[in-house]
PAZAPA-4460 file (N, C-alpha, C; in steps of 0.05 Angstrom, whole numbers, plus 32768, in hexadecimal, padded with zeros to 4 digits):
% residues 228
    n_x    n_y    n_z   ca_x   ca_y   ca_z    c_x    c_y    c_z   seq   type   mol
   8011   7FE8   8000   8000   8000   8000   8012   8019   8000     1      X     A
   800C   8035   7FEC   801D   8047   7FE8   8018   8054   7FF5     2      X     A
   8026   806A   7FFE   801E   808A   800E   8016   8098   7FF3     3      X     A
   7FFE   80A8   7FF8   7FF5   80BD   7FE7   800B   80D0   7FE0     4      X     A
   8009   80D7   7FC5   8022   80E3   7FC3   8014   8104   7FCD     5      X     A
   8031   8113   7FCE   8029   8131   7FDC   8019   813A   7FC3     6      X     A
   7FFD   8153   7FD9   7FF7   8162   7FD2   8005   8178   7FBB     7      X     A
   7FEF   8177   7F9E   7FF0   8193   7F94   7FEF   81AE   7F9B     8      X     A
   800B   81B8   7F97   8004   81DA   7FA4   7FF1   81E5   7F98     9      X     A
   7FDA   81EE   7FB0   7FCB   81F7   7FA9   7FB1   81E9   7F98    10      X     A
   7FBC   81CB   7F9F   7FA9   81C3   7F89   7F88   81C4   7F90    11      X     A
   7F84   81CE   7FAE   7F5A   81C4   7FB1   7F59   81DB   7FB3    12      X     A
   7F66   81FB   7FB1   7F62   8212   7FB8   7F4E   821D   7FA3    13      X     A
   7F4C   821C   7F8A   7F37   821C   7F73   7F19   821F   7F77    14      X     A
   7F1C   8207   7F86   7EFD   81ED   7F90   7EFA   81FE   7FA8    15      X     A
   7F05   8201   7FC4   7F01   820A   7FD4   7EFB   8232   7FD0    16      X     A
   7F06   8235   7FBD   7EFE   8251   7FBB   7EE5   8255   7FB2    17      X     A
   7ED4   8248   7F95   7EC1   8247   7F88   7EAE   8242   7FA5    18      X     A
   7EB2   822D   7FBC   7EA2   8226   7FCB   7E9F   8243   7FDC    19      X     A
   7EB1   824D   7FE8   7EB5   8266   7FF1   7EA4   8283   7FE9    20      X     A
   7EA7   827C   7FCE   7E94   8298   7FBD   7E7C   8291   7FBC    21      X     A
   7E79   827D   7FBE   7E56   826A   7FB4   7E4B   8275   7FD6    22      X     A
   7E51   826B   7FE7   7E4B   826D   8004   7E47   828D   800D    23      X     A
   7E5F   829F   8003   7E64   82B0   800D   7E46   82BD   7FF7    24      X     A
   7E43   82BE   7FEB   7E31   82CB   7FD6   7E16   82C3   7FDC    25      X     A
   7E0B   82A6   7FE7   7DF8   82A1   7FF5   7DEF   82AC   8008    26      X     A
   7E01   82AD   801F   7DFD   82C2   8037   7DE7   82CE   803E    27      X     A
   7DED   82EA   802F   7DDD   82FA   802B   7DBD   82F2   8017    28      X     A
   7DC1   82E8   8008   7DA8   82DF   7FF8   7D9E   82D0   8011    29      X     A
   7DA7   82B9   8023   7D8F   82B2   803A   7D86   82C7   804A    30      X     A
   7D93   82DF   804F   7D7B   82EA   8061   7D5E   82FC   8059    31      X     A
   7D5C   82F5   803D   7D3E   82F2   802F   7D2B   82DA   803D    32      X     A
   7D38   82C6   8040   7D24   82AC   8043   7D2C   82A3   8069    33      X     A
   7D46   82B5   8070   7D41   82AB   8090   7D2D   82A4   809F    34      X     A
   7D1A   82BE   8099   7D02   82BD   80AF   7CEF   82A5   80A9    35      X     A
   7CE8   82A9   8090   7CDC   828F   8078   7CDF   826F   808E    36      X     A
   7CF7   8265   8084   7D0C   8254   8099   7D09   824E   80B5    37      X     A
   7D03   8266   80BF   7D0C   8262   80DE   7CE6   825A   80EA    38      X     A
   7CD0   826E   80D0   7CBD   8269   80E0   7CB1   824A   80DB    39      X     A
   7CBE   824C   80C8   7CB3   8226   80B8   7CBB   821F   80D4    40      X     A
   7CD3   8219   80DB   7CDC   8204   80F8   7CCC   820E   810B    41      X     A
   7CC6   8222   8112   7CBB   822E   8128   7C9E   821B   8125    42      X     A
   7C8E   822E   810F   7C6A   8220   8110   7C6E   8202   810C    43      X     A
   7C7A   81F1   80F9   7C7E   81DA   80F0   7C91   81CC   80F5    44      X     A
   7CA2   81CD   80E6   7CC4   81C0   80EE   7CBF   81A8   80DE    45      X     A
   7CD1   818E   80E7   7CCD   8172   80DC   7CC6   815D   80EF    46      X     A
   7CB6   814D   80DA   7CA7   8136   80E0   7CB9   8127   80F9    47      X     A
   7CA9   8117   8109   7CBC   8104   8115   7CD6   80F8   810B    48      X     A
   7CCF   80DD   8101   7CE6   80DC   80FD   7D00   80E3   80EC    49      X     A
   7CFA   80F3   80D7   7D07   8109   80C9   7D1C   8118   80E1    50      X     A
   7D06   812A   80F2   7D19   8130   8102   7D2D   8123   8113    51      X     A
   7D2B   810F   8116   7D3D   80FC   8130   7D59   80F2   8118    52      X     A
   7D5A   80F5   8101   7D67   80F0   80E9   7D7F   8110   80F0    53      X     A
   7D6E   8125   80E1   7D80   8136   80DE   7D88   8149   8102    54      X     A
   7D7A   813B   8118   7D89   8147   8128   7DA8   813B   8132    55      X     A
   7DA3   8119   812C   7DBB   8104   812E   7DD3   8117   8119    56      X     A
   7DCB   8125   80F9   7DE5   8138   80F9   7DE7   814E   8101    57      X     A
   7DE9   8155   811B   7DF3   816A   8130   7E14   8159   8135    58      X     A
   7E11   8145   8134   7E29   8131   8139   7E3F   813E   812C    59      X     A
   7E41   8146   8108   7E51   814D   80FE   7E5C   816D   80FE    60      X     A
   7E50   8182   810E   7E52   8191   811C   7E58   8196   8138    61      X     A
   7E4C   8186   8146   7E57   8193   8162   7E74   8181   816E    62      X     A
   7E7E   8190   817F   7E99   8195   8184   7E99   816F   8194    63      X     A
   7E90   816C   8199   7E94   814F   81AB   7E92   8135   8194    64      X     A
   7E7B   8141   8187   7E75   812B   816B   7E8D   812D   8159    65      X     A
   7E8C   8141   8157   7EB3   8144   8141   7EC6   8137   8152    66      X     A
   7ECA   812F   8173   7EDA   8127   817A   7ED9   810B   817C    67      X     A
   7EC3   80FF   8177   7ECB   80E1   8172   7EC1   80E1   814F    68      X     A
   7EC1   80F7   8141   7EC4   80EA   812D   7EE7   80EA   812B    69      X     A
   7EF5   80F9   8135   7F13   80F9   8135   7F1F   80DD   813B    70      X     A
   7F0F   80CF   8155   7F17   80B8   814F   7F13   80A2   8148    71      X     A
   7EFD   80A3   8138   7EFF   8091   8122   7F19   8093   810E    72      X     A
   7F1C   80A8   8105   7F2C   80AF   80F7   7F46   80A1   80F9    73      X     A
   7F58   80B4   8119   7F6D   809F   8126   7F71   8083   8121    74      X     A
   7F4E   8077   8124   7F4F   805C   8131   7F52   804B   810E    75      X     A
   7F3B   8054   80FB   7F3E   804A   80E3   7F4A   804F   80CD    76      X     A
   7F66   8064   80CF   7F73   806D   80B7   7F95   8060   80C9    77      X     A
   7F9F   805C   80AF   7FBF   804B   80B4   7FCF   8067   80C5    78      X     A
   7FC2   8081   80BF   7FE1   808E   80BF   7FD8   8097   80E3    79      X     A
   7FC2   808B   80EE   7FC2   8091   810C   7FBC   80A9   8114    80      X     A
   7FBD   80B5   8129   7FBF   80D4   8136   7FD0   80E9   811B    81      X     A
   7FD7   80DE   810E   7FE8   80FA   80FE   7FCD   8102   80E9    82      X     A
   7FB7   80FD   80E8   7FA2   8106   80D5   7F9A   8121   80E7    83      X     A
   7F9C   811A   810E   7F91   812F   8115   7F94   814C   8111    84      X     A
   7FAC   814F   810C   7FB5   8170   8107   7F9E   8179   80F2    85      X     A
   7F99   8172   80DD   7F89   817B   80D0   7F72   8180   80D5    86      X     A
   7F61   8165   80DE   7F4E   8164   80E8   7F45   8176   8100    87      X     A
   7F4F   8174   8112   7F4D   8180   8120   7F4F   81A6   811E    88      X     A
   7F63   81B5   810B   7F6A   81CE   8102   7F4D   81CA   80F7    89      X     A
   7F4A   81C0   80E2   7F2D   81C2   80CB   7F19   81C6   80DF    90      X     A
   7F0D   81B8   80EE   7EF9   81B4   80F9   7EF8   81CB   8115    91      X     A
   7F08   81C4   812D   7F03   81DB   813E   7F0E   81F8   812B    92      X     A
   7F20   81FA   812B   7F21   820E   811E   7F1A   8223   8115    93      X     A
   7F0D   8216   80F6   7EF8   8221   80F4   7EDF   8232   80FD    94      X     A
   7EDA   8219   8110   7EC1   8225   8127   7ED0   8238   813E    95      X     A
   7EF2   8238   8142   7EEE   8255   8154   7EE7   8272   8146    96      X     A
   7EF0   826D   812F   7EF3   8288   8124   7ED4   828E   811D    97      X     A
   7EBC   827D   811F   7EA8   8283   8115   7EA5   828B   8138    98      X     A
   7EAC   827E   814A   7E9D   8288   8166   7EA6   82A2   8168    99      X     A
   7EC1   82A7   815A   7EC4   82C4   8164   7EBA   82D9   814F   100      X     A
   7EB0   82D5   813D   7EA0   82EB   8127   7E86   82EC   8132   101      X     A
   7E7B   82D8   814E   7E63   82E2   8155   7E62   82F1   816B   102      X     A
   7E7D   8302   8174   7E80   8316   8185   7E77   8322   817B   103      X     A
   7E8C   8325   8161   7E87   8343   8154   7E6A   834B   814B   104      X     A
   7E64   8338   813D   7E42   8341   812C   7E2A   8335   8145   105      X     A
   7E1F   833C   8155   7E06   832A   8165   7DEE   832D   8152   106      X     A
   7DDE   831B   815E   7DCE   830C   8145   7DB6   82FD   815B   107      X     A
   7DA7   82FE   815E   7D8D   82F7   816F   7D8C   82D1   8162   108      X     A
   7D8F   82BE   816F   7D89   82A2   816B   7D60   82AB   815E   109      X     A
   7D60   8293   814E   7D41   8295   814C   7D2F   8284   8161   110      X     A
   7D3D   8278   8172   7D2F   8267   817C   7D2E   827C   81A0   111      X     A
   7D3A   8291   819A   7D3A   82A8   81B4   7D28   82B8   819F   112      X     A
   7D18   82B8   818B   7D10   82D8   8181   7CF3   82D1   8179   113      X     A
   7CE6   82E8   8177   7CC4   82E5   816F   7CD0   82E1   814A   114      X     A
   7CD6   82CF   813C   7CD2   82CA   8129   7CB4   82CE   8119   115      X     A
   7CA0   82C3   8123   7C8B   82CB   8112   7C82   82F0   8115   116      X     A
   7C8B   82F7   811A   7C8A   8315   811E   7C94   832A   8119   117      X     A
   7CB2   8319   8113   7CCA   8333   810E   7CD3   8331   80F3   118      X     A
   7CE7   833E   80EE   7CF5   8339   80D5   7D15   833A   80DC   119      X     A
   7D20   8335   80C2   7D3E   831D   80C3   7D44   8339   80D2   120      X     A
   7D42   8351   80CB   7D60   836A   80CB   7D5D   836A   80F4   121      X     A
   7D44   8369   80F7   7D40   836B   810F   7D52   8358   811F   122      X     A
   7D5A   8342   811D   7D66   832E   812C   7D86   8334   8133   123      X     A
   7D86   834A   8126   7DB4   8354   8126   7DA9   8369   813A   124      X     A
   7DC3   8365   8151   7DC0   837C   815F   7DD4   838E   8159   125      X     A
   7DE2   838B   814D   7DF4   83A3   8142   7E0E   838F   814F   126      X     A
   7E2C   83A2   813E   7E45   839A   814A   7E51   839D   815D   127      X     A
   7E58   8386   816E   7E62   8388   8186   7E50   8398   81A7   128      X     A
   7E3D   8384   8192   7E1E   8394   81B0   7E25   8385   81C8   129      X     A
   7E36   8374   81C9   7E49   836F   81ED   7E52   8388   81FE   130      X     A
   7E54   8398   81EE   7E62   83B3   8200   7E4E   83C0   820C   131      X     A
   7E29   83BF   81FA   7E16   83CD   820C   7E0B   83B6   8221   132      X     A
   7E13   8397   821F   7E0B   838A   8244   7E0D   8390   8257   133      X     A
   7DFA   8384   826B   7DFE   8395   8288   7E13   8380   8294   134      X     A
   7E13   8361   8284   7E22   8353   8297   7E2D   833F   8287   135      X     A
   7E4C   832D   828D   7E64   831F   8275   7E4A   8306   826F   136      X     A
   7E35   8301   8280   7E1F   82E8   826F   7E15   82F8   8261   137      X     A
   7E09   830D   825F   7DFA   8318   8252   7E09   8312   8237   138      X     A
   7E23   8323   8233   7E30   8332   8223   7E39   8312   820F   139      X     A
   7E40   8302   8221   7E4E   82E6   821C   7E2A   82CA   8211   140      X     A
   7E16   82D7   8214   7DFF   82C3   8213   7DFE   82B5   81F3   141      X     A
   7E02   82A4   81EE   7DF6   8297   81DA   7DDF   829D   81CB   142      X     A
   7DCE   82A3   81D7   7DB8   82B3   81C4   7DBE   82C0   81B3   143      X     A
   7DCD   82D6   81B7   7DD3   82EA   81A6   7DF4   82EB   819D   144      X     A
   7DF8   82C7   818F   7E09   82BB   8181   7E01   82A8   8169   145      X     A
   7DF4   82B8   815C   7DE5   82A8   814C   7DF7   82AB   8128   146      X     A
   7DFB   82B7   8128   7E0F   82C2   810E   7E2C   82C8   8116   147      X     A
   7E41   82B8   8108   7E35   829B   80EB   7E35   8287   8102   148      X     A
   7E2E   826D   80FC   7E2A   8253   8107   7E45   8248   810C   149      X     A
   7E43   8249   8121   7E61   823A   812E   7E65   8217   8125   150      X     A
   7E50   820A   8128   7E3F   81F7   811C   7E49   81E9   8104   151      X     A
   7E3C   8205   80ED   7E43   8201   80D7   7E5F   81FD   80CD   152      X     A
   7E6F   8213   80DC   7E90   821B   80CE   7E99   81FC   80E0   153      X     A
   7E91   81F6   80F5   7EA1   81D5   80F7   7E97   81C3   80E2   154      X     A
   7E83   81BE   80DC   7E76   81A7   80CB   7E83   81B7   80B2   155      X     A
   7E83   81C2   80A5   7E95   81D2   808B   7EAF   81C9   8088   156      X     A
   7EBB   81D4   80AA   7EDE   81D0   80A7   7EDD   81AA   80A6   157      X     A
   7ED3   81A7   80B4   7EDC   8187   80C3   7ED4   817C   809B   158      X     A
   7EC7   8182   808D   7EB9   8174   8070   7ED6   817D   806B   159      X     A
   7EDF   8192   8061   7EF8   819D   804B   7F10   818F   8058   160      X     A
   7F14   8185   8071   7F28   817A   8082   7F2B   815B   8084   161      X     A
   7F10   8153   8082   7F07   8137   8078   7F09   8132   805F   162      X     A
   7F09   8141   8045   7F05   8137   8026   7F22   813C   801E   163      X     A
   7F30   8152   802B   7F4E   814D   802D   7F59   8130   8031   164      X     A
   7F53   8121   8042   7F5F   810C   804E   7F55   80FE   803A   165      X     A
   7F31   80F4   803F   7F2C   80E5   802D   7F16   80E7   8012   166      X     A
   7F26   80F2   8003   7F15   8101   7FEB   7F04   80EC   7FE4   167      X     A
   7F03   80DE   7FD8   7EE5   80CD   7FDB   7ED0   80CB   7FE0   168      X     A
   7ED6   80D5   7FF7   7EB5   80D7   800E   7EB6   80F3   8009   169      X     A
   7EB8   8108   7FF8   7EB4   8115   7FFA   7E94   812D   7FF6   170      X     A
   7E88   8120   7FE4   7E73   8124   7FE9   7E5F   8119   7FFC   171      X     A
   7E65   8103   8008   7E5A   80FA   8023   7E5F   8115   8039   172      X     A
   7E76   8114   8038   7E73   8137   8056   7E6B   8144   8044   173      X     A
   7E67   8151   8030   7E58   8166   802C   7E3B   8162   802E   174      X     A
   7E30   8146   802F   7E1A   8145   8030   7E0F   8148   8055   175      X     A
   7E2C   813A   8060   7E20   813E   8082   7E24   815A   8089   176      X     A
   7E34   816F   8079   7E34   8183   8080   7E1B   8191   807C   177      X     A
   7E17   8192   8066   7DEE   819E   805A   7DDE   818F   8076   178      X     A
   7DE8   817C   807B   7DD2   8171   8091   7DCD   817C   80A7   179      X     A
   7DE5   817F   80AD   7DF1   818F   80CF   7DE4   81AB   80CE   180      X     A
   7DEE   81BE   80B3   7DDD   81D3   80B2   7DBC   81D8   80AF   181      X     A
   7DB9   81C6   80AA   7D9C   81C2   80AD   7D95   81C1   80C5   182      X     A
   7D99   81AE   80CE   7D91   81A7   80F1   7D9C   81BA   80F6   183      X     A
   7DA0   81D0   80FA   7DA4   81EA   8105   7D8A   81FB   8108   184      X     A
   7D84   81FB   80DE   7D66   8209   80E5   7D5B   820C   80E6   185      X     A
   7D52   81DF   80EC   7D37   81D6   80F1   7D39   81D8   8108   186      X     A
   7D4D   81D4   811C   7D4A   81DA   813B   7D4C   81F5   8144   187      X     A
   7D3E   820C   812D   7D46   8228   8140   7D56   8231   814B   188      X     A
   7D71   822B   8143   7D8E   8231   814C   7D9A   8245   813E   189      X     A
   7D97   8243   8123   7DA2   8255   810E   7D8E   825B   80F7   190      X     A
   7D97   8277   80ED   7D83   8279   80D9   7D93   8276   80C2   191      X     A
   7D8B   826F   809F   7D95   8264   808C   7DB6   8270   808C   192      X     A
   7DB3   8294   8092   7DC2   829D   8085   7DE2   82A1   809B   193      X     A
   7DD2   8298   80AF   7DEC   8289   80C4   7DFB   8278   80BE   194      X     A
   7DF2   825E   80B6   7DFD   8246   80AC   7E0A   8245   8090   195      X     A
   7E06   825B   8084   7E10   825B   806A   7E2A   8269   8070   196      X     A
   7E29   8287   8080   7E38   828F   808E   7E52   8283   8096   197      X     A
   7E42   8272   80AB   7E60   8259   80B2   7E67   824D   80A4   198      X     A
   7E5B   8239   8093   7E68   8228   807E   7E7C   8235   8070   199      X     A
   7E80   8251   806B   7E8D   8262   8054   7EA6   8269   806D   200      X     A
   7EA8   8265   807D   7EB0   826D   809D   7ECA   824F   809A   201      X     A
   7EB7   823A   809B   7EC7   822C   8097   7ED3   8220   807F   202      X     A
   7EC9   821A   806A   7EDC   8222   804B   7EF4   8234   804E   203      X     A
   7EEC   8253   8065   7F0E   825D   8054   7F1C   8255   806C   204      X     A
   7F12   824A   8081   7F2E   8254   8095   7F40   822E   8084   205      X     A
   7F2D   821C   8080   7F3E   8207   8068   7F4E   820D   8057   206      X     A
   7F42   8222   804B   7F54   8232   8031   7F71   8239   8047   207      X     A
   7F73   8243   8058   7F8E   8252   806A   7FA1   822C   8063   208      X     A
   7F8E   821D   8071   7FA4   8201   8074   7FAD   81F4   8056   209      X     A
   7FA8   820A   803F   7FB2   81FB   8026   7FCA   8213   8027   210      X     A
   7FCF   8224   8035   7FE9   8234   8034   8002   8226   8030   211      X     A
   8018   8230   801F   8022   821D   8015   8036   8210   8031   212      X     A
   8040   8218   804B   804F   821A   8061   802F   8202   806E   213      X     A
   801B   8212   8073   800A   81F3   8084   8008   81E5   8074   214      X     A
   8003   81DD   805A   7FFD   81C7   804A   8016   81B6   804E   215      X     A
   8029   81C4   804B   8047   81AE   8047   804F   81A4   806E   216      X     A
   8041   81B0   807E   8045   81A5   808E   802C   8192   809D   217      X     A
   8019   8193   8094   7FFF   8180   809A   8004   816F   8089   218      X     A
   8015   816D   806C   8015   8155   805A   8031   8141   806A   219      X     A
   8045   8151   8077   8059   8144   807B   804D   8132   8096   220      X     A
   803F   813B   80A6   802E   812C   80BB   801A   810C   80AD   221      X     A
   8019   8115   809D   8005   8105   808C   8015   80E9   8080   222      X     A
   802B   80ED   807A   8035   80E5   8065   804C   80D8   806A   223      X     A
   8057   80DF   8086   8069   80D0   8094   8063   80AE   809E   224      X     A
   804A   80A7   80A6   8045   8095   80B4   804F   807B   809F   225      X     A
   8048   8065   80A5   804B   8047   8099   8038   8040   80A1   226      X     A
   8023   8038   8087   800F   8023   8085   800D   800B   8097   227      X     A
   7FFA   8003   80A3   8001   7FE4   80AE   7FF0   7FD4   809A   228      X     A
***
């Protein structure tokens, strides 16, 4: 059995950009249909067992579910713990930098807001509305962390960090990723243009690990091991 030969410079930056502009350009076109979205889940949502389906992919988003998907990873790929650097950069990663763009912009959760009543513009409280709290929960509450999806930019990074390794399955994570973002805004957690938000959140901070200095050193991690 061979070692993959090294990465093309630059070779998925193309693909990951096109994904980047597609996402980033969506954005804004969801917050036409947010409210749309948020009130469907609110009055309706999904059927039984539909729902018990797409809340199981919260898995590929949240921070504990990415951590045993890590070890599977470890446990079922030859090259051991050296897949984690990636994985692990791709996936948390991603999602800090989305936790910290929800300082800056606050954003009302829909499942904290009169959705059938209001409209999308209403739900932003302006930038860096932490400074008008009376108190660090207030200022620090989740509620008003709703934009972009922390969620999303892990299930994004952890897909571009996963199809790296094993391109194959690569349309499989993109499909658990669409999933994960979903179960976001059938459970009133995020509205469309959150999740699109993150996903684009997590595409570029991937794009940073095709730099030509991290690429050559996440491939030399990769590429060192011996097959058993």
């Amino acid at each position: 059995m061979s070692l993959p030969s090294p990465p093309k410079p630059w070779g998925r930056v193309p693909v990951l950009l096109v994904l980047l502009a597609l996402l980033a350009a969506l954005t804004p076109a969801g917050f036409f249909v947010d409210m749309s979205l948020a009130r469907w889940a609110f009055a309706k949502g999904l059927p039984g067992d539909l729902k018990h389906v797409v809340q199981f992919a919260e898995t590929f988003a949240h921070g504990s579910g990415v951590f045993l998907i890590l070890l599977a990873a470890t446990a079922l790929d030859h090259r051991s713990w050296r897949v984690l650097p990636r994985l692990v950069l791709g996936a948390y990663g991603a999602g800090l930098v989305a936790d910290v763009l929800k300082i800056v912009l606050a954003r009302r959760r829909p499942n904290v807001s009169d959705v059938m009543n209001t409209e999308v513009w209403d739900s932003f409280l302006g930038f860096f509305a932490w400074r008008n709290a009376a108190t660090w929960q207030e200022a620090l509450s989740r509620d008003i962390q709703s934009f972009p999806s922390g969620h999303a930019a892990t299930a994004a990074g952890l897909a571009c960090a996963l199809s790296r390794l094993y391109p194959r399955a690569t349309w499989f994570f993109v499909a658990l990723t669409a999933l994960a973002c979903f179960q976001r805004i059938a459970y009133q957690a995020h509205y469309l243009s959150d999740v699109l938000a993150g996903a684009a959140v997590g595409v570029f901070f991937n794009m940073l690990l095709e730099l030509p200095r991290v690429r050559q050193w996440l491939a030399g991690f990769e590429q060192t091991a011996n097959p058993t």
